[in-house]
C-alpha positions, 0 to 999 in steps of 0.5 A, a space after each residue: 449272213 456273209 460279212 459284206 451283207 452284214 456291211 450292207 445292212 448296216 450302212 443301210 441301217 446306219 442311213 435310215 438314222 442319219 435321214 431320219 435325224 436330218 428330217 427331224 431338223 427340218 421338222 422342228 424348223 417348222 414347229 419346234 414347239 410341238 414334241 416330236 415322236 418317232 416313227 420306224 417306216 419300212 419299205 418294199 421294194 427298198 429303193 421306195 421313197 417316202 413323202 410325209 404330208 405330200 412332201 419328199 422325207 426319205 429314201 429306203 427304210 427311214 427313221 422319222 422323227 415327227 411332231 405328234 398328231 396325225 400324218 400321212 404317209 405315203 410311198 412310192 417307186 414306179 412299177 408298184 401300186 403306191 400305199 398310203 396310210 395315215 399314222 397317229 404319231 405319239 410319244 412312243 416308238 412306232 413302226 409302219 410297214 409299207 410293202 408295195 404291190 408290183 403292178 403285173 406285166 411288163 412294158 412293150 417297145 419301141 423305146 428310148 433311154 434318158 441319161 441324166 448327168 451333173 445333178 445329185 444322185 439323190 435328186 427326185 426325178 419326175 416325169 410329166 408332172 410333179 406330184 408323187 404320181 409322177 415320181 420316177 426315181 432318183 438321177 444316180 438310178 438312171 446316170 450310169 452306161 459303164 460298168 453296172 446297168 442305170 438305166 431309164 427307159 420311156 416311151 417316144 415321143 415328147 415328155 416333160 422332165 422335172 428334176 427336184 433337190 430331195 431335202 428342199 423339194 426345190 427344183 433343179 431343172 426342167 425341160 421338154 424332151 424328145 425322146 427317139 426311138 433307140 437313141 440314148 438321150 443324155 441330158 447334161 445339166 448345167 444350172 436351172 435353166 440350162 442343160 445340154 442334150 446330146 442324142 447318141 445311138 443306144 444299141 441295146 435298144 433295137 434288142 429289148 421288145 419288152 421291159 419290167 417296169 422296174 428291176 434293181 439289183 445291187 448297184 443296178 436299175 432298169 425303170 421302164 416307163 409304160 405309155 399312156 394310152 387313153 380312149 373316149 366314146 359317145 353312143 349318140 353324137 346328135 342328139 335332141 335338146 332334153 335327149 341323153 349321151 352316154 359318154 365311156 372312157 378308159 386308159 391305162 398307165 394314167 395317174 390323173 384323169 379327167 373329163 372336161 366339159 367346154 372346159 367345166 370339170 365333170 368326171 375325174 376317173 381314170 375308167 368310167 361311164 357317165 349319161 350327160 344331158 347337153 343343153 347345147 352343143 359340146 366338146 368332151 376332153 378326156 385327157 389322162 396324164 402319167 410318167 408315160 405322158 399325156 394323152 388327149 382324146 375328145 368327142 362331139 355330142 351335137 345339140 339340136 334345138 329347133 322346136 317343130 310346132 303347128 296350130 290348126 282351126 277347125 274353121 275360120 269363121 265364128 259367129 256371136 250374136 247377143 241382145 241385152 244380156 242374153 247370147 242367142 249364138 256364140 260360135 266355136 272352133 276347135 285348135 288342133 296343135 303339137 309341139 316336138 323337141 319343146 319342154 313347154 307349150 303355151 297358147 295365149 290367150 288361153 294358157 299353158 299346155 300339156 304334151 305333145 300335141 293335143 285340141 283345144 276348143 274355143 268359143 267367140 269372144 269379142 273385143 267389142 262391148 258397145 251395141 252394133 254390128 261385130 267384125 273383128 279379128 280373134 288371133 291365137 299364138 302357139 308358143 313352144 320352147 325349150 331349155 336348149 334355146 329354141 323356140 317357135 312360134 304359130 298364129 292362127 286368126 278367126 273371122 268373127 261376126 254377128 251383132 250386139 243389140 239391145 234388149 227388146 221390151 214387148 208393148 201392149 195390144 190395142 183394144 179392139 175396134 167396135 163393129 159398125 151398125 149397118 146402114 140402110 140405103 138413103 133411098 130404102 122405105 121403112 114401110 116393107 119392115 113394119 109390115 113384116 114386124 106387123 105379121 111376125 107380131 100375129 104370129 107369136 100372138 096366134 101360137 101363145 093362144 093355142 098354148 093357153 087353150 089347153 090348159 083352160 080345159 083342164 081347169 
């Protein structure tokens, strides 16, 4: 090893222990009462930076003294795949190895550079927002244009810029900026809410079609900062109430994403699918945020709630007719009925129905109780809704007729009449009738002595 590596590593060294110390000041500030137990934290790339607990701590390898339990640690550099490891700090000397993964390819034009002057160069650089998904670098990697190459590199267009103090996390000053295409943007702070912006011309630019995301050398720093892009899909834009859409979204380069739903949160990936069942119609938001930006991207489903229904009789005319407690006729109509886009069906008087469409029979039913002559309206309402608010209504009515009579008793017969003598005329002789009695007399008398003869001669 060369004498001015050896140097290197250790002012390097010598660094990390100083951090180390400070943030173990500022640690028992918040708990001196807790013992405190030291962790070695090595990172890869070494321009990484570590937050304990979603704080800023330290820059590069660090020693860090902390009080005992668990903690979360966390590094990042932009242009690698941020590591988080949660640690059980003990009484013991410990040591974390927190090696970074580059993310592969590298950044497509166009491009303008942000220069940023007056500020520490150990100040935190975030763009678009300020947790550590956003964290860029810090001000002295990006505030050089002379000798060695500083430089950061983002896409056009608007963007947010937060700059924060690296010991309180306090902020420094923030803005909009827009960035242009080719044009050195050079923000010179001045306090913290004022800053001058100056454009000049950034020649290397029209040069560079594409960027690796990062690239340091010994005093150098190229951090290109990837756009965000962002896409939401629906496969069935109108739909009916109950009928399900498919929603499909993706973006690259975002740290935080979500879906919103008329403004209620329903997905939070940055890639995914999700079915949605709307009970009205909806706007879905997409945004995707990262150092690159933020990108909205939203899309319609179309609810329809109109309920289609019909109620049809088979006949309008019912007929009833009873006497005392018997029903001698009692007419019937069969209802033939459907329902589309309803979740529920209900004819009254009769009751909840089931399906789509469907008949159902009804029988005379008078309102009237008394006896006398019927003639009455018999109605039926078909009510179909749903849970998207629609509703409809249909009525049929039925003529009924016929009467309510009386129990009939039977009486008894009278008796029969008795048949009258006949009568002889007022002027008529009763002699003609004693004459012929008087020869029907001889005649019985002539035949009983014939009879007799016979048996006197046996004898």
């Amino acid at each position: 090893m060369t004498f001015r590596l050896r140097t290197l590593s250790y002012l390097v060294t010598l660094s990390a222990l100083v951090a180390g110390l400070c943030l173990a000041q500022e640690n028992g500030k918040d708990d001196e009462s807790r013992p405190k137990g030291t962790l070695y934290v090595h990172v890869m790339p070494e321009e990484a930076y570590i937050w304990v607990d979603g704080k800023p701590a330290s820059h590069r390898n660090s020693m860090l003294e902390l009080p005992q339990g668990e903690h979360a640690i966390a590094v990042y550099n932009y242009g690698f795949v941020p590591k988080k490891e949660t640690v059980n700090v003990t009484g013991a000397y410990q040591e974390v190895d927190m090696r970074l993964q580059p993310v592969q390819g590298t950044v497509p034009g166009p491009f303008g550079r942000i220069q940023i002057e007056g500020v520490p160069g150990d100040s935190l650089v975030f763009m678009n927002g300020t947790t550590p998904e956003f964290f860029v670098g810090h001000a002295d990697e990006m505030n050089d244009n002379f000798f060695t190459t500083q430089t950061l590199v983002a896409p056009v267009g608007k963007h947010q810029l937060y700059i924060v103090r690296r010991k309180t996390n306090q902020p420094i000053w923030s803005g909009s900026l827009d960035v242009k295409e080719n044009k050195r943007l050079i923000v010179y702070v001045k306090g913290p809410s004022e800053a001058r912006v100056v454009y000049k011309d950034w020649s290397g630019g029209k040069k560079v079609k594409e960027l690796p995301r990062f690239k340091a050398g010994t005093a150098s720093a190229i951090i290109a900062i990837a756009p965000v892009k962002a896409s939401l899909a629906v496969d069935r834009p109108q739909i009916k109430c109950n009928e399900p859409a498919k929603l499909s979204w993706k973006s690259s380069d975002a740290t935080v994403a979500s879906i919103m739903a008329n403004n209620e949160k329903v997905a939070d990936s940055p890639t995914g699918e999700l079915s949605v069942n709307p009970k009205q119609t909806t706007k879905y938001v997409f945004q995707a945020a990262g150092p690159g930006g933020t990108v909205t991207q939203e899309a319609n489903v179309a609810v329809d709630p109109k309920v289609e229904a019909s109620l049809d009789s088979s006949t309008q005319d019912l007929r009833y007719v009873k006497v005392g407690d018997q029903v001698k006729e009692r007419g019937s109509a069969d209802l033939k009925w459907s329902a589309s886009n309803a979740d529920a069906v209900e004819l009254n008087p009769v009751g909840p129905l089931t399906g789509t469409s469907g008949t159902q029979t009804v029988q005379a039913s008078p309102k009237q109780a008394n006896e006398g002559p019927l003639d009455e309206t018999q109605s039926y309402q078909l009510t179909a809704t749903n849970q998207c608010g629609g509703s409809e209504t249909r009525t049929v009515a039925l003529h009924l007729t016929g009467s309510i009579e009386p129990e009939q008793i039977a009486q008894a017969e009278p008796p029969p009449e008795p048949t009258p003598e006949p009568k002889l005329p007022a002027t008529a002789s009763p002699l003609p009738l004693l004459a012929l009695f008087g020869i029907a007399s001889t005649g019985a008398g002539m035949l009983v002595r014939r009879m007799r003869k016979p048996l006197r001669q046996k004898n």
